[in-house]
C-alpha positions in Angstrom: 105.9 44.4 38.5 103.8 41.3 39.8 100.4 40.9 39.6 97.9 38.3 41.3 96.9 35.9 38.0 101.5 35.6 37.7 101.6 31.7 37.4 103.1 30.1 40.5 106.5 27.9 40.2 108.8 25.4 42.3 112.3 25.7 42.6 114.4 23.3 41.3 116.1 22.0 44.3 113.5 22.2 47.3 110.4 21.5 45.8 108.8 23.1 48.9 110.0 26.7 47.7 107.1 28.1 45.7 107.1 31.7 44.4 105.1 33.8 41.5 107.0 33.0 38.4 109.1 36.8 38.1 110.4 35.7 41.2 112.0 33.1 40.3 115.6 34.3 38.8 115.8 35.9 42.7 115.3 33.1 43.8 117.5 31.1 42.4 120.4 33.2 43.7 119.4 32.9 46.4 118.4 29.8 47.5 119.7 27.9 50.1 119.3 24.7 48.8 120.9 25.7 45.6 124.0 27.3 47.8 124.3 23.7 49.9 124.2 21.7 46.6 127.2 23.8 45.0 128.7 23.4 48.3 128.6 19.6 47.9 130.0 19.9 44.3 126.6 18.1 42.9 126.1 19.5 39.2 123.4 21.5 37.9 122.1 22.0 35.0 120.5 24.2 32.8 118.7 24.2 29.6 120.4 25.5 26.0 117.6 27.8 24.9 116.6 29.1 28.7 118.6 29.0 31.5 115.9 29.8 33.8 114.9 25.9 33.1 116.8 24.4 35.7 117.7 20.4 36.0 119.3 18.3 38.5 119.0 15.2 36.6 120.6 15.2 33.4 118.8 13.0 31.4 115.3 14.9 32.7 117.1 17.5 31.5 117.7 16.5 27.4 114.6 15.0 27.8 113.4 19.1 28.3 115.9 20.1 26.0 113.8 17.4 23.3 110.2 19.8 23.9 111.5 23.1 25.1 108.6 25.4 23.8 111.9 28.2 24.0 114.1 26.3 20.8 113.5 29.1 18.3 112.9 26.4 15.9 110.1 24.7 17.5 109.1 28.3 17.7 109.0 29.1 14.2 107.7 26.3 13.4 104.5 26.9 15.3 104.8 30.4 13.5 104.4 28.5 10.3 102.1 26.1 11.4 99.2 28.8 12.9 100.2 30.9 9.1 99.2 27.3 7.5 96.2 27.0 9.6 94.8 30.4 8.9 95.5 30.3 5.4 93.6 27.0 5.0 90.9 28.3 7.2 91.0 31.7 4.5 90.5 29.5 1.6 87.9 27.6 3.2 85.3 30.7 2.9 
């Protein structure tokens, strides 16, 4: 179910297309602009840890892939780093 605060996104092939962020995966099957470029046999592609992060330049796209707050190890390794941070912040007191 939506709600009004949903954060708002643009599709990755016509910037113009902006919809509340569950929206989006319709959207992206969609979308015209997505149909005319697989029409036109230009490539897509899509991120390794979400495929909801869409790219139609490649090297924007491992650039992404480099900082994607979805890598489960980037993920536990924020895990481990707010544990650190509160167990530093215990032993302070």
């Amino acid at each position: 179910m939506r709600s009004h605060d949903d954060l708002y996104v643009h599709c990755p092939f016509n910037y113009a297309h902006v919809m509340p962020h569950p929206r989006l995966q319709w959207h992206l099957a969609k979308c015209p602009a997505k149909a005319t470029r697989e029409k036109n046999g230009l490539p897509t592609y899509r991120c390794f840890f979400n495929s909801l992060h869409i790219y139609i330049d490649k090297e924007k796209l491992k650039e992404h892939e480099s900082n994607c707050s979805d890598d489960p190890s980037r993920a536990k390794k924020r895990e481990l780093d707010q544990i650190t941070h509160v167990e530093t912040t215990d032993a302070a007191q």
